[in-house]
C-alpha positions as CSV (number, residue, x, y, z in Angstrom):
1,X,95.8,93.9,82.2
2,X,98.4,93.3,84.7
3,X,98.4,88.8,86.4
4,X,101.0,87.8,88.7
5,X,101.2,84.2,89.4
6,X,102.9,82.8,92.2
7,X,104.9,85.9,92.9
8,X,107.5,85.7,95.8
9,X,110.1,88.6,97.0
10,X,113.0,88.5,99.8
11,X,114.5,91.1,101.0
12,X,117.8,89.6,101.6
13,X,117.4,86.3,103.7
14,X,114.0,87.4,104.9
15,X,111.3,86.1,102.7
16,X,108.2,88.6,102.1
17,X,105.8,87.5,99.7
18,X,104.8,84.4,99.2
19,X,103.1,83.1,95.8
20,X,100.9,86.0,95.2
21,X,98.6,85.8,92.5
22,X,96.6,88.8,91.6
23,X,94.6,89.9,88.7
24,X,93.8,94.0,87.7
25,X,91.7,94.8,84.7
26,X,91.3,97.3,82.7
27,X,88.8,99.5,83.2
28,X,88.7,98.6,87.4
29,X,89.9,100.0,90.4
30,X,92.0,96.8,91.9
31,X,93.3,97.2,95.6
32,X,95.7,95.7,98.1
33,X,94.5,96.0,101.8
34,X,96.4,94.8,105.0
35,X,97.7,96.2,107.7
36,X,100.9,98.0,107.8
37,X,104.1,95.1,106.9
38,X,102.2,92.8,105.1
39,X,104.0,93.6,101.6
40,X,101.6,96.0,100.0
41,X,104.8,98.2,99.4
42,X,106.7,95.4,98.7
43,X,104.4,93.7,95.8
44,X,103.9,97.0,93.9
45,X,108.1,97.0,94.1
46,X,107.9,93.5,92.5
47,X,105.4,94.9,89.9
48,X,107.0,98.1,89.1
49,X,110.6,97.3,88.8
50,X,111.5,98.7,91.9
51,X,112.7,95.2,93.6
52,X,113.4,92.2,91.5
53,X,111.0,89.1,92.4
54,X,112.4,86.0,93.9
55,X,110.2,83.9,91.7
56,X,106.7,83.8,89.7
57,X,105.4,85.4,86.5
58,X,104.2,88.3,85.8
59,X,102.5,89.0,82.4
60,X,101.3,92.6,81.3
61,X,99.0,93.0,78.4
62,X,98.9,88.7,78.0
63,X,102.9,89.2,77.5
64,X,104.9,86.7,80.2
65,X,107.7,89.2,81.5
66,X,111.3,88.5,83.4
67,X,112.4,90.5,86.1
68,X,112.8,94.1,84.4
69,X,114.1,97.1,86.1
70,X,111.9,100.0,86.3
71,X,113.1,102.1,83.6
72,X,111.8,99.0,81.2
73,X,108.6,98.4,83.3
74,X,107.8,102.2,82.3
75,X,108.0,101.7,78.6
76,X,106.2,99.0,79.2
77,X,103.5,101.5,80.1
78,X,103.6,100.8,83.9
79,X,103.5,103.6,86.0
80,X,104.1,104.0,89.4
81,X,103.6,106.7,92.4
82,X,105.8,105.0,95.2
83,X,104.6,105.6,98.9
84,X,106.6,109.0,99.7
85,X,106.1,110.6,96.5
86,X,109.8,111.3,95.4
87,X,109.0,114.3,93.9
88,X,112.4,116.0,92.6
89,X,112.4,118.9,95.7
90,X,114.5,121.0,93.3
91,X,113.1,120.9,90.3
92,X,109.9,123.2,89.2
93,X,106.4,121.4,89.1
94,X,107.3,121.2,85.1
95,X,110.4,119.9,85.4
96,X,109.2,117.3,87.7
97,X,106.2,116.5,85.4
98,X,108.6,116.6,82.1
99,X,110.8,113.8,83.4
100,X,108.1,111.7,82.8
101,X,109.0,112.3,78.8
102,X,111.9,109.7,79.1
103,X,109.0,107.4,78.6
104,X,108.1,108.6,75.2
105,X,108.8,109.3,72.0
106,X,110.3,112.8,70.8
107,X,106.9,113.5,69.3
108,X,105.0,113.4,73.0
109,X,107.4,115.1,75.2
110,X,104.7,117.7,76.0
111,X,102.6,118.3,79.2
112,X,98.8,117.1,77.9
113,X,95.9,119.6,78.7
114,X,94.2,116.8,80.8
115,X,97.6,117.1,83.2
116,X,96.3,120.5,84.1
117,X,92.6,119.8,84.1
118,X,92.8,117.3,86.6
119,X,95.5,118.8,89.0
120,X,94.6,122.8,88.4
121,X,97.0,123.4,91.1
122,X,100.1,122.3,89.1
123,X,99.3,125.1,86.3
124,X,99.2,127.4,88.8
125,X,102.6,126.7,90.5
126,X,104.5,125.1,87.5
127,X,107.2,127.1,88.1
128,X,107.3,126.3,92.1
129,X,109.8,124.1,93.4
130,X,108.3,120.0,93.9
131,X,110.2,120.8,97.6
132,X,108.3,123.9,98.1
133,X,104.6,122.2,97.8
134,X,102.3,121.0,100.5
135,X,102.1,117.1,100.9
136,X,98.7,116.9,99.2
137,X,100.2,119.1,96.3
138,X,103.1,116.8,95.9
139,X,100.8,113.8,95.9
140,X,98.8,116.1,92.9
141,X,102.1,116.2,91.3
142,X,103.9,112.5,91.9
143,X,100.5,111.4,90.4
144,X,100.4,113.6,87.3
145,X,104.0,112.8,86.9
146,X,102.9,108.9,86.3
147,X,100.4,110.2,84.1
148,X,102.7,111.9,82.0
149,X,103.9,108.4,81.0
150,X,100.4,107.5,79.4
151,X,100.3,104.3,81.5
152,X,98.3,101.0,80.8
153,X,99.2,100.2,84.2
154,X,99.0,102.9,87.3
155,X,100.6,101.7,90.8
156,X,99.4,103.8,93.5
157,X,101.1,103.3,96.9
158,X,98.9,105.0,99.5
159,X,98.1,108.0,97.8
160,X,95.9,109.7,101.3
161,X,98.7,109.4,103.3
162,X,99.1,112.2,105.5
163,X,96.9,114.1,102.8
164,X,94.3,117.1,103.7
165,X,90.5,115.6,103.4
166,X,89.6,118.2,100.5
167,X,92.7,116.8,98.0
168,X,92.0,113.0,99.3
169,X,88.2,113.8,97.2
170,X,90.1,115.4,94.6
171,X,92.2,112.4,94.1
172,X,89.2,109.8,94.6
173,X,87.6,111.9,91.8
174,X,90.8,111.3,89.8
175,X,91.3,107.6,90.5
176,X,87.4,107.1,89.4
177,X,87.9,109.3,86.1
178,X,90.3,106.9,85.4
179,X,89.0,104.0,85.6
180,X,85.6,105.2,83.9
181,X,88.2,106.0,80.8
182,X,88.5,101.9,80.4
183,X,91.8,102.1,78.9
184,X,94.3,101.8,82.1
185,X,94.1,98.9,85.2
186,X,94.8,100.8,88.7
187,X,96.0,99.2,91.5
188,X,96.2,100.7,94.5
189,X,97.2,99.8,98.5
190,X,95.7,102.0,100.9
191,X,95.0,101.8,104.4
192,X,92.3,104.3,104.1
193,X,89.4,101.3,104.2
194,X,86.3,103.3,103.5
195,X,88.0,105.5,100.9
196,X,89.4,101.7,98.8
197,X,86.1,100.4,99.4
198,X,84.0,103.2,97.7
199,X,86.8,103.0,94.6
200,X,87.5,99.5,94.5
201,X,85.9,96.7,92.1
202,X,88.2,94.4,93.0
203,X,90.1,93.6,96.3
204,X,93.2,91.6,97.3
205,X,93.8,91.5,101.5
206,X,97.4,89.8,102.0
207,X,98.6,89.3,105.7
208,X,102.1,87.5,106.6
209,X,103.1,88.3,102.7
210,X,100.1,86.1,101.5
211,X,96.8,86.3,100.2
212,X,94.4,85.2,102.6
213,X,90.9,87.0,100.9
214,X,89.9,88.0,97.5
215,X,87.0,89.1,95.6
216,X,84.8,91.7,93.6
217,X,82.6,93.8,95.5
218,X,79.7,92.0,94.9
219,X,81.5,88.5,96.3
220,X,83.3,90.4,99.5
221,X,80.8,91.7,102.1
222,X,82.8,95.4,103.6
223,X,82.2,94.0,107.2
224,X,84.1,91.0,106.2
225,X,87.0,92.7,104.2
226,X,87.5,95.3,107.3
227,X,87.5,92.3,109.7
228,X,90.7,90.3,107.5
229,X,92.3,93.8,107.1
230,X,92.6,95.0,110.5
231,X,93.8,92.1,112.2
């Protein structure tokens, strides 16, 4: 279970979030909605490693953390699928996926079956060049990669984006697989509304780097949720 509690971040003399506190369960889909510069990007930074907070907590699994880069966050069992992908564009779909074993221990540095059942794509072109895949196969693959890691925790940062309709279903399917499992939180920012909303148990929408709405499903009417997320 991943709590922030009065999370801030600057970039440089530019403050961007302000004292956000957010809560992701296990077992639930939890997303971040706003429009585009709100610090969606910017929060799952904080989370992940990626950009050291200003100030706040942050506790994973009930333990109170400092600022840890990323490479820490990831033992921690955080794992994280930035917007862009950053798939390695020379390195094979394997070697991509195996750099996720810097995670583990000796004993796990193997490519699970699941990898391949949920992505059949990757087993196909595993020895394919990440820089030689189609966006949506690289999205297949920067996912899988986070996988690799056996997260508690899995950041997704706009996963649709720019993605072909048939492998945005594949990845919904994924995403709710997931969470059924119970043993991982997911948290994911996505401007796709009706494709958060149908995942989502629990939903955060921040404007100006704040959070000005929260609630479950059953507590935040869509009509309302769409209405603070597309001002």
């Amino acid at each position: 279970m991943l709590k922030t509690n009065n999370l801030t971040l600057h970039y440089g003399g530019s403050q961007i979030l302000y004292d956000v506190t957010i809560t992701a369960e296990l077992g639930q889909v939890t997303c971040i909605m706003g429009t585009n510069g709100v610090g969606k990007t910017s929060l799952l930074k904080a989370v992940a490693g990626a950009h050291g907070r200003s100030g706040g907590q942050l506790s994973l699994n009930g333990e109170d953390l400092g600022v840890l880069p990323g490479h820490a966050m990831a033992r921690l069992g955080v794992g994280y699928v930035p917007q862009g992908r950053d798939v390695f564009q020379l390195l094979t779909v394997r070697e991509n996926l195996e750099t996720g074993f810097a995670c583990l221990p000796k004993s796990e540095h193997f490519i699970p079956d699941e990898i391949f059942e949920l992505f059949p794509v990757l087993k196909e072109m595993s020895g394919r060049r990440g820089g030689d895949l189609s966006g949506g196969q690289q999205q297949q693959l920067a996912i899988a990669r986070a996988l690799i890691t056996k997260p508690k925790l899995l950041l997704l940062d706009e996963p649709t984006e720019g993605i072909q309709p048939n492998i945005i279903q594949q990845i919904g399917r994924v995403i709710s697989y997931l969470r059924d499992r119970g043993d991982m939180a997911i948290v994911l920012v996505e401007q796709f509304f009706d494709f958060a909303y149908d995942l989502g148990d629990q939903f955060y929408a921040l404007r100006g780097g704040s959070v000005v709405l929260q609630g479950t499903k059953a507590e935040v009417s869509k009509p309302k949720l769409l209405e603070m997320v597309s001002v």
